[in-house]
SESEBA-960891 format. One record per residue (C-alpha): x, y, z; residue in three letters. Coordinates in steps of 0.05 Angstrom, whole numbers, padded with zeros to 5 digits, always signed. Example, Ala and Ser with C-alpha at 12.3 -4.5 7.8 and 13.67 -1.06 7.14 Angstrom:
# SESEBA-960891
+00246-00090+00156ala;+00273-00021+00143ser;
# end
This chain:
# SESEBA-960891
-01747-02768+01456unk;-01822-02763+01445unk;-01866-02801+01398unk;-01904-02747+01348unk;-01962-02722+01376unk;-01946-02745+01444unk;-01987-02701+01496unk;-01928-02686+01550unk;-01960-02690+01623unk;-01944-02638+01669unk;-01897-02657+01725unk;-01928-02687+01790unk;-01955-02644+01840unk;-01906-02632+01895unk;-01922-02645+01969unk;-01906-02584+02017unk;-01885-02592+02079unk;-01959-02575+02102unk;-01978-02629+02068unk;-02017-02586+02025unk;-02019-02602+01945unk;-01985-02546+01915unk;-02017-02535+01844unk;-01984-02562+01782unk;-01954-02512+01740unk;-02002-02493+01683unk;-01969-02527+01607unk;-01954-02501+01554unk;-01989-02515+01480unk;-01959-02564+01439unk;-01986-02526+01375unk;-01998-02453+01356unk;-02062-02430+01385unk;-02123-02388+01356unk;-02106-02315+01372unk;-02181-02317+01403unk;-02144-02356+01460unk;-02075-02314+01466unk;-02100-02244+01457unk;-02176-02232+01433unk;-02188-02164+01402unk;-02119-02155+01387unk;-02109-02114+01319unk;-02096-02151+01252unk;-02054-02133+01194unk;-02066-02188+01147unk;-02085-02199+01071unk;-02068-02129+01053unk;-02029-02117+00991unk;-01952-02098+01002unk;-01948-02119+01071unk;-01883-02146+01094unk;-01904-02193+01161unk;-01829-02215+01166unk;-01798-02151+01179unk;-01851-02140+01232unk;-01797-02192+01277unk;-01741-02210+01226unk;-01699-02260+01274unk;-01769-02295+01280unk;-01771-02298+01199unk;-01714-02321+01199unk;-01731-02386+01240unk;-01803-02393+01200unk;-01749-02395+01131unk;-01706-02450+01172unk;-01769-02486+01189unk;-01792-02488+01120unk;-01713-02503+01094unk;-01712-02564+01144unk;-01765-02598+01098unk;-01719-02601+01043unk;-01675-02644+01070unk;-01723-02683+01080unk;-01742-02693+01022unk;-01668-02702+00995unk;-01674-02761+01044unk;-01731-02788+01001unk;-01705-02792+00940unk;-01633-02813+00961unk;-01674-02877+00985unk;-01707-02878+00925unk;-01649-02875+00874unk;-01608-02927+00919unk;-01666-02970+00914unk;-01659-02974+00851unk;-01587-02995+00848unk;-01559-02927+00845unk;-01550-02858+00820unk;-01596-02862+00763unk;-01613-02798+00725unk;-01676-02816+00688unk;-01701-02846+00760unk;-01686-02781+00788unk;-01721-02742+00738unk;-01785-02786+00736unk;-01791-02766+00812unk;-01775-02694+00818unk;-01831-02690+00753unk;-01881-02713+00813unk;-01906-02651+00849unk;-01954-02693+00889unk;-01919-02719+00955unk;-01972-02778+00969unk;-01952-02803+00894unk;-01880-02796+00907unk;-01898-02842+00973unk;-01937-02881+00936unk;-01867-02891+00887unk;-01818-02907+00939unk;-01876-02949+00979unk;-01877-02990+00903unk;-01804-02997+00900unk;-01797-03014+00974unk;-01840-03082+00958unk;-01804-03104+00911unk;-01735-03097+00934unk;-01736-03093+01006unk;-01749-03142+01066unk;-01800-03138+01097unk;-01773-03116+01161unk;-01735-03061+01125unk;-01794-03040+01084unk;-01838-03032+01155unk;-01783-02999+01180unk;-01780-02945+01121unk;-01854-02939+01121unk;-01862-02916+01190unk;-01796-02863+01182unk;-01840-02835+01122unk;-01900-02836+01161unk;-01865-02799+01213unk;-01842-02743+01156unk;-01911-02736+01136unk;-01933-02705+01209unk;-01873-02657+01192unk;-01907-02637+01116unk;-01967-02611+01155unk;-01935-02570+01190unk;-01879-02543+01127unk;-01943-02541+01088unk;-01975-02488+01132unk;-01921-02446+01127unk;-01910-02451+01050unk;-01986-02445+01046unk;-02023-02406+01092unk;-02039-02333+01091unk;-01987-02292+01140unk;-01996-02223+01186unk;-01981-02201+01240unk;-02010-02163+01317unk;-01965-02105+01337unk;-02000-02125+01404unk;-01958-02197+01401unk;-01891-02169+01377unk;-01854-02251+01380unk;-01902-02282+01338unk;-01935-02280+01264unk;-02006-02294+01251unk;-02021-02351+01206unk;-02094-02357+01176unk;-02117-02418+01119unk;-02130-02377+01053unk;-02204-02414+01055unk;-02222-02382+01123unk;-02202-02309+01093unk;-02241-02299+01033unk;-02300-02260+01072unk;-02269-02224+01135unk;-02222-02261+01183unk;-02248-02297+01249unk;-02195-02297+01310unk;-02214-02371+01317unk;-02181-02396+01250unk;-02121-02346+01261unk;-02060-02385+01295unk;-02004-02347+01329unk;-01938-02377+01316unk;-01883-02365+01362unk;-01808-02393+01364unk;-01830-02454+01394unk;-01875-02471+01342unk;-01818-02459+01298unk;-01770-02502+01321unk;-01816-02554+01344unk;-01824-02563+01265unk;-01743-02555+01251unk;-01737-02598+01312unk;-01774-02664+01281unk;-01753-02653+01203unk;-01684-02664+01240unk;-01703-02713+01272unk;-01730-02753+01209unk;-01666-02730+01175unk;-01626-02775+01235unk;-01670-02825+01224unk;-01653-02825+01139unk;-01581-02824+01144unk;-01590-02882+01201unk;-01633-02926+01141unk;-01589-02907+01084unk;-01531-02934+01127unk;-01571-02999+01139unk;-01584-03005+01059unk;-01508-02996+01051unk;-01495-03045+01093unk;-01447-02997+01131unk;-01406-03040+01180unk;-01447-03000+01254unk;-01503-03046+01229unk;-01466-03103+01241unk;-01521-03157+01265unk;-01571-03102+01254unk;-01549-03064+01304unk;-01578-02997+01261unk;-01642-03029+01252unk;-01657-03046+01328unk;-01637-02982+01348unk;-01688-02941+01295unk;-01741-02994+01316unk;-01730-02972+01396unk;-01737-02902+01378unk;-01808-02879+01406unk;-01833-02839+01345unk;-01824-02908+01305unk;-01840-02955+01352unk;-01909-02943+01358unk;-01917-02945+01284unk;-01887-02998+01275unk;-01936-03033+01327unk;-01993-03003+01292unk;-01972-03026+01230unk;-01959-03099+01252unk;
# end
């Protein structure tokens, strides 16, 4: 399991027989690239009124919807750590953080709470898992956010575009092309900071699998939180 952000190498060159280096097979980007890169000059349809980019590949919008959806539970995550936090389902406490649209002030709520009721050990420990979510934001937010279109030249992706960069005519250099991958890579990690918020609400529970901690030193091995963690030591 990789750490967020973690550059994959490519696999080691292979030795022929010959003795001859055969060339490493070229990688493949970890994030959506410019269209500049993937297919300069290709035709845009983009910021016109009444365009309909999903149906251009609808299995693909699909996956962009479940990308954005996966952020949700998330969230849920969030405030069920919130609301235990404070002792339980609490309506009023529930209400006084939905009213927060701002995400850094509901971290900046749970971070609050987390200081005065948790270890400290358990309050690192939630800190980096919400640091983690936060890579996973960036990415939902782009989604929710940006400007979409589309290249009937690149029929398995959508073109994504920062409103700011399209209020005078549209460079290829701030257009991304989003395919599956970059999809999933967002569903991918949103479920993977989902695992990680069932793991800590088990822990606050004091469900019986984290008997001696046994929850705890597993979520502190896993790589995306380990190396917060040491950062934040």
């Amino acid at each position: 399991m990789l750490s967020c952000g973690e550059v994959v190498g490519a696999a080691p060159s292979v030795l022929a027989s010959s003795s001859v280096l055969l060339p490493e097979p070229p990688m493949e980007p970890l994030m959506p690239q410019p269209l500049s890169r993937v297919m300069p000059g290709a035709s845009i349809v983009m910021c016109n009124a009444g365009d309909r980019p999903l149906r251009h590949n609808s299995e693909l919008g699909l996956l962009a919807m479940e990308a954005i959806i996966s952020w949700s539970n998330v969230e849920r995550f969030m405030l069920d750590t919130y609301i235990h936090m404070l002792g339980g389902p609490s309506e009023p406490a529930a209400v006084a953080y939905l009213a927060l649209e701002a995400q850094n002030a509901k971290t900046t709520i749970i971070n609050a709470v987390a200081n005065d009721v948790l270890e400290d050990n358990y309050r690192d420990l939630l800190m980096a898992i919400i640091k983690t979510a936060k890579t996973g934001q960036t990415g939902r937010d782009k989604l929710a956010h940006w400007t979409w279109g589309y290249s009937p030249e690149i029929p398995d992706a959508f073109l994504l575009a920062n409103p700011k960069h399209t209020y005078d005519g549209i460079s290829e250099e701030h257009i991304y092309v989003y395919r599956e991958r970059d999809f999933q890579k967002i569903i991918d990690h949103n479920d993977l900071v989902c695992e990680f918020g069932m793991k800590f609400k088990r822990m606050l529970s004091q469900h019986p699998s984290n008997k001696d901690d046994a929850i705890y030193l597993a979520l502190c091995a896993e790589p995306a939180l380990r190396e917060r963690l040491s950062r934040q030591a």
